[in-house]
GUTORTOR-32506 format. One line per field, with one value per residue (C-alpha): residue in three letters; x, y, z. Coordinates in steps of 0.1 Angstrom, whole numbers, always signed. Each point is the difference from the previous one (the first is absolute). Layout:
code = c(ALA ...)
east = c(X ...)
north = c(Y ...)
up = c(Z ...)
% end
This chain:
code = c(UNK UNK UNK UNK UNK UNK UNK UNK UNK UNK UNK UNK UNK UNK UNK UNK UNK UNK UNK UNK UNK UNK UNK UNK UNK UNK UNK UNK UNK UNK UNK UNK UNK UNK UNK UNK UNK UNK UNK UNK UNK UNK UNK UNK UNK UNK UNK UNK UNK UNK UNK UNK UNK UNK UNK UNK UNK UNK UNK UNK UNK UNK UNK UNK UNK UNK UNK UNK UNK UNK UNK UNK UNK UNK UNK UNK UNK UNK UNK UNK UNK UNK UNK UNK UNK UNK UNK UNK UNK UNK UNK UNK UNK UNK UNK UNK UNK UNK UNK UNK UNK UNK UNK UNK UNK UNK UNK UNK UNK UNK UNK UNK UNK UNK UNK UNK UNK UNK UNK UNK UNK UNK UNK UNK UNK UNK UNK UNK UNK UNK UNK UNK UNK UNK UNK UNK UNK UNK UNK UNK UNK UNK UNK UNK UNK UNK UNK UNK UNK UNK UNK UNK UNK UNK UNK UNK UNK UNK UNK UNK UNK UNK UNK UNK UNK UNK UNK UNK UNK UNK UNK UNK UNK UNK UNK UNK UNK UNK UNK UNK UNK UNK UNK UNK UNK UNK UNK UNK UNK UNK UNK UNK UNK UNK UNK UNK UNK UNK UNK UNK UNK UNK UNK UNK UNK UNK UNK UNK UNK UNK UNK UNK UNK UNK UNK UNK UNK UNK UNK UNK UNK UNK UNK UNK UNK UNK)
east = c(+0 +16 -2 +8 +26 +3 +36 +14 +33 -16 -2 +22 +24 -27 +6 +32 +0 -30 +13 +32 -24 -25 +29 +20 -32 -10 +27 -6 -30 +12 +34 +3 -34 -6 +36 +0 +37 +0 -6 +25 +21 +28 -17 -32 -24 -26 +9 -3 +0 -38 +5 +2 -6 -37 -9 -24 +1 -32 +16 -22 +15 -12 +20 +26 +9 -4 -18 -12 +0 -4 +14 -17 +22 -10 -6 +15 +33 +16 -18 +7 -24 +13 +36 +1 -26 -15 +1 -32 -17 -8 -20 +20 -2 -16 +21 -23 +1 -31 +11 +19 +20 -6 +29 +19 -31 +11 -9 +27 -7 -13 -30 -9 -22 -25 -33 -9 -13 +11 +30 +38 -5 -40 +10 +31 -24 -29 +31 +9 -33 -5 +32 -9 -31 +14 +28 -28 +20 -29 +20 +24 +25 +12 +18 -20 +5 -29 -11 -11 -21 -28 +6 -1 -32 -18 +10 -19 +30 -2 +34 +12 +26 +34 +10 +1 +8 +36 +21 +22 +25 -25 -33 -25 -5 -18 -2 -29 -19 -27 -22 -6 -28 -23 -19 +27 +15 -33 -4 +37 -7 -27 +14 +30 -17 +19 -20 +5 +28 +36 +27 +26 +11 +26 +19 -9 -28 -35 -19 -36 -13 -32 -12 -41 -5 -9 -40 -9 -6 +34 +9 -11 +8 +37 -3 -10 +29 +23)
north = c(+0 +32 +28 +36 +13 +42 +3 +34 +10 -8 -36 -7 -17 -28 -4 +1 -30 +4 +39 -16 -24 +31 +19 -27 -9 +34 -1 -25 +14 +37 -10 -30 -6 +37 +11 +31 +6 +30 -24 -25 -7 -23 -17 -10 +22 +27 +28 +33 +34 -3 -31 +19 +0 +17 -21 -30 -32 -26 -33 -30 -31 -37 -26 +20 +13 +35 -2 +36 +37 +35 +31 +35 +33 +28 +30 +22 -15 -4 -26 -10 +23 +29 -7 -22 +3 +36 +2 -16 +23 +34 +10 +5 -32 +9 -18 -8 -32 -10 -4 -34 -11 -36 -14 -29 -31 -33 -36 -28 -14 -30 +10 +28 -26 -15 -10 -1 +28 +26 +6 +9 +34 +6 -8 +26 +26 -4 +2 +31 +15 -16 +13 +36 +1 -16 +33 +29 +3 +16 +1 -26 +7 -22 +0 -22 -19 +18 -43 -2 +26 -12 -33 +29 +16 -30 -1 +32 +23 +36 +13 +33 +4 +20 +4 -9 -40 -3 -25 -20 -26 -5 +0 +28 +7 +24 +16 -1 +4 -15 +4 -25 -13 -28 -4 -5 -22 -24 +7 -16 -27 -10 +5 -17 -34 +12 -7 +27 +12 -13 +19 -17 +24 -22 +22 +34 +22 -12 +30 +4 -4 -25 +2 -11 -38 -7 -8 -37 +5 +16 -27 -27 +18 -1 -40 -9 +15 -20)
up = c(+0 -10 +28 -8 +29 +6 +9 +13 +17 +31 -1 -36 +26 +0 -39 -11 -15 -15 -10 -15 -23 -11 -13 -14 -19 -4 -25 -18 -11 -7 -12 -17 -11 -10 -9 +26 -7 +20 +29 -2 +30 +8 +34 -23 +23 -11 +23 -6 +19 +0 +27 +31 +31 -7 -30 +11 -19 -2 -5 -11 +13 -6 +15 +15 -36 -8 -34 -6 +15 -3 +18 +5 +10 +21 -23 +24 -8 -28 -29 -33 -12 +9 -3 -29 -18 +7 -40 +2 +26 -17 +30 +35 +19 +36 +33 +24 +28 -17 -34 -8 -33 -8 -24 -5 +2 -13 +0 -5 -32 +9 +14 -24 -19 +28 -11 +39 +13 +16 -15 +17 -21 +14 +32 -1 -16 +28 +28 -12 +0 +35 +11 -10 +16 +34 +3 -15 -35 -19 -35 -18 -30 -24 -33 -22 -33 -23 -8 +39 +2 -11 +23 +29 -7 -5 +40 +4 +4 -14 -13 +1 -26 +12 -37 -31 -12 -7 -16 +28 -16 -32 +23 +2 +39 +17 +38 +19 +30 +12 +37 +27 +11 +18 -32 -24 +26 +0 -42 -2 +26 -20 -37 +11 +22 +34 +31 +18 +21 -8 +21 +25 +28 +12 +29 -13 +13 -19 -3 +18 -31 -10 -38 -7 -4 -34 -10 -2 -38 -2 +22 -25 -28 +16 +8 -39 -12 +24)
% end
């Protein structure tokens, strides 16, 4: 059963192995599956000065394997929008503690094609909604391949472009923003066949936080598609 962990520099201690197998597989993906060149690193590791001590990383785990993640920034630090892509933002991009940047969500290969439902990649997505609701972060960015867009609003999301698409090693991306809230939450949980809540809070503060069950018809709707 694949569980969804929030680690933080509060309890990452807990997780090193478990961090030392997300970025090791991290690049895999990025790197040698995608040819990131600008990423390559001698130790095989997907680090960047984006992993700090203020990033948070979801980190699905089955098995004692770490087969996908996902980090979100602070936007009142530095992110990759603003300081490497900011290109792509031709409005200013507003720091606040309840404004997030999502990046970097991946799936190991191997479980990118699973009939059975939900998915490493649903799971990761609902987390991450979950995990914004838990802290009050009202408003996400991402930088999005223009392809998944429509995937996205299909989950109810309404973006808020920062710019104009752009070309990005061949692939037309754009930035975006997009709000937070309880009903996109239960519109993914039940687009996407997740039960409900997912998050781990293993030796970090949970938040007093409590989301609305879902109906019995999204219930069943949910257990159809499992």
């Amino acid at each position: 059963m694949t569980e969804v962990h929030v680690v933080r520099h509060d309890n990452s201690h807990r997780y090193r192995g478990e961090l030392e197998q997300y970025f090791r597989r991290r690049y895999d993906v990025f790197v040698r599956e995608r040819g990131w060149k600008n990423l390559e690193r001698p130790d095989g590791r997907d680090i960047d000065q984006f992993d700090t001590e203020d990033a948070i990383h979801l980190l699905a785990i089955d098995k004692h394997q770490v087969i996908g993640g996902v980090r979100m920034n602070p936007s009142m630090g530095p992110t990759l929008l603003s300081e490497v892509f900011p290109h792509l933002c031709s409005i200013p991009l507003t720091k606040s503690p309840d404004i997030y940047e999502v990046t970097r969500m991946w799936v190991v290969k191997e479980r990118r094609s699973e009939s059975s439902r939900p998915t490493v990649e649903a799971l990761l997505t609902v987390a991450s909604i979950e995990l914004s609701l838990a802290l009050g972060i009202r408003k996400t960015r991402a930088l999005f391949e223009m392809r998944r867009l429509d995937r996205n609003k299909r989950l109810g999301w309404t973006f808020h472009p920062l710019g104009l698409p752009q070309q990005i090693d061949g692939v037309r991306n754009i930035a975006v923003e997009k709000d937070v809230s309880e009903g996109i939450w239960m519109r993914a949980c039940v687009e996407l066949s997740v039960p409900g809540l997912v998050l781990i809070w293993n030796g970090t503060t949970r938040p007093p936080y409590q989301l609305p069950e879902l109906p019995a018809a999204v219930a069943r709707s949910v257990a159809v598609g499992q």
